[in-house]
Structures are given as structure tokens and as C-alpha cells.
C-alpha positions in Angstrom: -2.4 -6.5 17.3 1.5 -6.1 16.9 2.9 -3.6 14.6 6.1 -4.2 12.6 8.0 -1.6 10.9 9.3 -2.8 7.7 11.6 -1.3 4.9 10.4 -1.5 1.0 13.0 -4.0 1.0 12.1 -5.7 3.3 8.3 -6.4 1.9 10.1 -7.1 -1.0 12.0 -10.2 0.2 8.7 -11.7 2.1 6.8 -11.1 -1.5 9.1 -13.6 -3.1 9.2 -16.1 0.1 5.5 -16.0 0.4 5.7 -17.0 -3.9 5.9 -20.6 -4.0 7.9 -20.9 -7.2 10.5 -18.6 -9.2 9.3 -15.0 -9.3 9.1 -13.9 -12.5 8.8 -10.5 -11.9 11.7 -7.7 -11.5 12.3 -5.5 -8.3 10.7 -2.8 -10.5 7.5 -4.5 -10.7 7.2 -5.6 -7.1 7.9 -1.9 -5.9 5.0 -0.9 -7.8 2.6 -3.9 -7.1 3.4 -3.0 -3.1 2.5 0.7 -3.7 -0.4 -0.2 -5.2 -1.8 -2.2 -3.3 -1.3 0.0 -0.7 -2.7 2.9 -2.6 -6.2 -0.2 -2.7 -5.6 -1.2 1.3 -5.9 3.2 2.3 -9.1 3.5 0.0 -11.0 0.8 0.7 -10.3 0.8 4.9 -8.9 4.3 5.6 -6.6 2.9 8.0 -3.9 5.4 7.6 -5.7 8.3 9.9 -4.1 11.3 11.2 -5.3 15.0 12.7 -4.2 18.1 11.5 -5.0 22.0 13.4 -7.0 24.5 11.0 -7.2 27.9 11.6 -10.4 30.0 10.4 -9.9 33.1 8.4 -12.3 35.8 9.4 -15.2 36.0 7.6 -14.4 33.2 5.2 -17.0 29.8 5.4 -14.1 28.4 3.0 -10.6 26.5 4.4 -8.6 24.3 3.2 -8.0 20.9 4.1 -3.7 20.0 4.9 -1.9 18.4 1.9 -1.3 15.9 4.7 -5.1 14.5 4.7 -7.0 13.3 2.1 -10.9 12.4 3.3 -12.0 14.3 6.5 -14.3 12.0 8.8 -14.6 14.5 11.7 -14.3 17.9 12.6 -13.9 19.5 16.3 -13.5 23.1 17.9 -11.9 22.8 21.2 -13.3 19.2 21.9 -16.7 19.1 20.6 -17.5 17.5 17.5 -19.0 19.9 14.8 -22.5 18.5 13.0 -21.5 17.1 9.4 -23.8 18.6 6.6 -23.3 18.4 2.9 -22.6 21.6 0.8 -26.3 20.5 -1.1 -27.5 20.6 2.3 -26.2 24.5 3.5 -27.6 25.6 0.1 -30.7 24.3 0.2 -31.8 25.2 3.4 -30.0 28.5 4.1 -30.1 30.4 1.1 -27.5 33.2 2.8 -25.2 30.8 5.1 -21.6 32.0 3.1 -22.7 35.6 4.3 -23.5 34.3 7.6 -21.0 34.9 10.7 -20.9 34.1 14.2 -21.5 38.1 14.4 -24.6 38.0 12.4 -27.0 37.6 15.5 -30.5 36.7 15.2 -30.7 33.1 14.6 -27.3 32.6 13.6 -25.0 30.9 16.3 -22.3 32.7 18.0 -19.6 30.0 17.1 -19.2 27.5 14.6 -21.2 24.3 14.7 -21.7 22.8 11.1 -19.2 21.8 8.9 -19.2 20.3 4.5 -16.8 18.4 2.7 -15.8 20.1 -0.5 -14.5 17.2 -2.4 -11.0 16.0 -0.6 -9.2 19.4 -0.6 -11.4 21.7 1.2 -14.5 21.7 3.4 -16.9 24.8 4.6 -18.1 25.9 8.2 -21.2 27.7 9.3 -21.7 30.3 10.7 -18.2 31.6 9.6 -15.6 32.7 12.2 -16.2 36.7 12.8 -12.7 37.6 14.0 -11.0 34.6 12.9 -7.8 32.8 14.3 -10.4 29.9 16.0 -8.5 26.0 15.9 -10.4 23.5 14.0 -9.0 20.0 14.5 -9.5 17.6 11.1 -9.5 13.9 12.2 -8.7 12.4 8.7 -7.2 9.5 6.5 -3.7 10.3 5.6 -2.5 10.4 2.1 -1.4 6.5 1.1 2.1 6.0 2.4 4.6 5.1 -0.7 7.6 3.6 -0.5 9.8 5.3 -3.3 13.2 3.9 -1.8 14.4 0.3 -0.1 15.2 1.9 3.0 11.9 3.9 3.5 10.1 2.2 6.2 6.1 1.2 6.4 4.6 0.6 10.0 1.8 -1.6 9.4 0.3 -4.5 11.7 1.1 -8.2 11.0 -2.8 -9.1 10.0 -2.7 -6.0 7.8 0.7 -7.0 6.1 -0.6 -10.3 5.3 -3.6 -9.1 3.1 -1.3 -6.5 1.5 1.3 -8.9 0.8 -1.2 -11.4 -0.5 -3.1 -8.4 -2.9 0.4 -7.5 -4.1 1.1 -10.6 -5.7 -2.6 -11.2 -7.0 -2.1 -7.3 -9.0 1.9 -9.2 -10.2 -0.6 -11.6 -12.0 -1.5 -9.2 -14.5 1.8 -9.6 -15.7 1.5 -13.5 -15.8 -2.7 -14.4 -16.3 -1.7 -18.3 -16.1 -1.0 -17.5 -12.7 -4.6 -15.5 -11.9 -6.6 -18.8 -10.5 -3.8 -19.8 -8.2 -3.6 -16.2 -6.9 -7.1 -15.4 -6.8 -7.9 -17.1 -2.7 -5.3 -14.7 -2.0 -7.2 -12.1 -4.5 -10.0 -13.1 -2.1 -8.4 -13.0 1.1 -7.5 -9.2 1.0 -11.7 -8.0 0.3 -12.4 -9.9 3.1 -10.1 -8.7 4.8 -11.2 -5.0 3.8 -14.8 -5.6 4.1 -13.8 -6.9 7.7 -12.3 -3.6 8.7 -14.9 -1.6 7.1 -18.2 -3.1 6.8 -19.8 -0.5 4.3 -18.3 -1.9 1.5 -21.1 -4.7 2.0 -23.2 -2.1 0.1 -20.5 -2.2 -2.9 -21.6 -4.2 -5.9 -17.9 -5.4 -6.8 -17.1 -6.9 -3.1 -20.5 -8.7 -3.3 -19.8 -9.9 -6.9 -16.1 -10.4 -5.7 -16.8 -12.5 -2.3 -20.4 -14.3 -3.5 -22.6 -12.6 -0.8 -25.6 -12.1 -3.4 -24.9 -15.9 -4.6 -25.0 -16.8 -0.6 -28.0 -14.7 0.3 -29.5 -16.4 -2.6 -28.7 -19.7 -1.2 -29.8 -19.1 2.7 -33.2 -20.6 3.1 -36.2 -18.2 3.7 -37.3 -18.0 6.9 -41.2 -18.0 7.2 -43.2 -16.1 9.5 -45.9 -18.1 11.7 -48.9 -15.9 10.1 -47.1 -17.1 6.6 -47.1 -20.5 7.5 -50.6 -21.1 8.8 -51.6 -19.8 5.1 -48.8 -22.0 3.5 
């Protein structure tokens, strides 16, 4: 899949070619439909990712995740991938773990090898690091890229521009709502798109609503097994 890197401007001009008809918005509002529609694209795919080093701080089961980062999807310590666990989880069964180190002995592991999100900003390990100093990487999505100025550049591939060119102008409706049914296949074009690239939004109510997949299901025809049948 090529990738293109493209100025604010630049998405600018190819929002009003891709309009067929005057725009009747201002540069204003197209800078802020592209941003957040981006802002939609980065939450509902993640596909902005990036890694960032952590350093453990001895004795402490609590770091913080770089300003960089937003949600964590993996954590590794020198190449092998920590277990995920929720905080619920290290509470509930081990009543002790923040007093835990990897110098505790007993049943206690001598390195780290579990790992928590804390909301977005910070996560916790277990056992803590002992002496401290030990290089957690965070595999991550990055924080949305925004484009505050025409000459700040997005790279993005083609398919990808598409949907968020096609989104951006569906959210410029909301300034014009005669134009909502001519904008909505495009509306509908981006959730696809999303649900394409990230296929547990199937479980979301809104993309099902959205796209008609509960309307569709409803439609398929039953399939019957043989026992069924025979007592059919």
C-alpha cells in the first residue's frame, strides 16, 4: 500500500476537489473537520503505533507511560513479551503483589513477567524491579497526529486518505444538514473502512446500527441442521 506524505494544505485542496459543488465551508472549518476526523480514524483503528523504552524504578510496581503514547497493546523486557493482566486481576489474586519484588524469593519471580494498564497514562509490573534501571519496551498507539499549520505534513497511505477525506466532509455536514444524505455513503464508507482494519468493532452497537449488520443477520436465512429437519 503506498504512502503519501501530504501537507494540511494539501488535504485541504483534495477536500474541495473531491466536493462536487461550491464548498460552503471556510479554511477554518476544513482544518478542524480534517483533525477530527483524524482524531475518529486513530481511535477506532489505532493505526498510528509507535514504541517507546521505560526504565523501572527500584522497588516501584508503578511507571509511567511516554506523553508520546496513548493506549499500550504490548509490553517486552529484552524481547519477550510480558503476560497482560488487569489491575482487578493483580488485586484480586495477589493480595500483596505492590510489595512484591523480584528480590522477594519464594514464589515470587526473579524478573518481571506481568504487566496492567492503568487507564492511558500509566500501567503496573509484577514482581517489581529490585535494583531498578531494567528497559521495558511499550509497543503503543501514538497520540492522533494534528495538523495545526498548512505546512505540517501527515504520512498516511492512499486507501487510508480516502476514508479520512471522505469522513471529513460527512462531519462539514453538520454545518449544512441538507447535505447529510448525499454525504452519508461516504459517512458509510469510512466505518467500513474502520471495521475492516479492526474487526472488533463488529462487537460495537453503533457500527452495527451504522452499517446494517443486525438488519443483514436478520435477513440471512437460517440454516437447519439435519436432526432439525427430520423433526421439521
Amino acid at each position: 500500500m503506498p504512502y503519501a506524505a501530504v501537507s494540511r494544505a494539501t488535504l485541504r485542496a483534495r477536500l474541495q476537489d473531491r466536493y462536487e459543488g461550491i464548498p460552503y465551508w471556510s479554511n477554518t472549518e476544513a482544518n478542524d473537520a480534517l483533525n477530527e476526523t483524524l482524531r475518529q480514524f486513530n481511535l477506532y483503528t489505532g493505526y498510528w503505533r509507535g514504541s517507546s523504552p521505560v526504565n523501572t524504578v527500584a522497588n516501584n510496581p508503578f511507571l509511567a507511560v511516554s506523553t508520546t503514547l496513548t493506549r499500550t497493546t504490548r509490553i517486552t523486557r529484552v524481547g519477550k513479551v510480558l503476560t497482560r493482566k488487569s489491575i482487578v486481576e493483580f488485586y484480586r489474586y495477589r493480595r500483596n503483589w505492590h510489595t512484591q519484588t523480584t528480590a522477594s524469593g519464594g514464589g515470587v519471580p526473579t524478573t518481571v513477567t506481568e504487566w496492567a494498564p492503568i487507564g492511558l497514562t500509566a500501567f503496573a509490573i509484577w514482581p517489581a524491579d529490585a535494583v531498578g534501571g531494567l528497559t521495558l519496551t511499550l509497543d503503543a498507539v501514538k497520540i492522533t497526529p494534528i495538523l495545526a499549520a498548512d505546512g505540517d505534513f501527515l504520512d498516511v497511505g492512499e486507501e487510508e486518505l480516502d476514508l479520512i477525506l471522505d469522513e471529513a466532509l460527512w462531519v462539514l455536514t453538520f454545518k449544512m444538514p441538507s447535505e447529510r444524505e448525499a454525504q452519508r455513503p461516504r459517512h458509510e464508507s469510512f466505518l467500513q473502512g474502520c471495521l475492516d482494519r479492526n474487526d472488533q468493532l463488529r462487537a460495537s452497537s453503533y457500527f452495527r446500527a451504522a452499517l446494517g449488520l443486525d438488519q443483514q443477520q436478520r435477513l440471512e436465512p437460517t440454516r437447519r441442521t439435519k436432526d432439525e429437519e427430520e423433526v421439521g
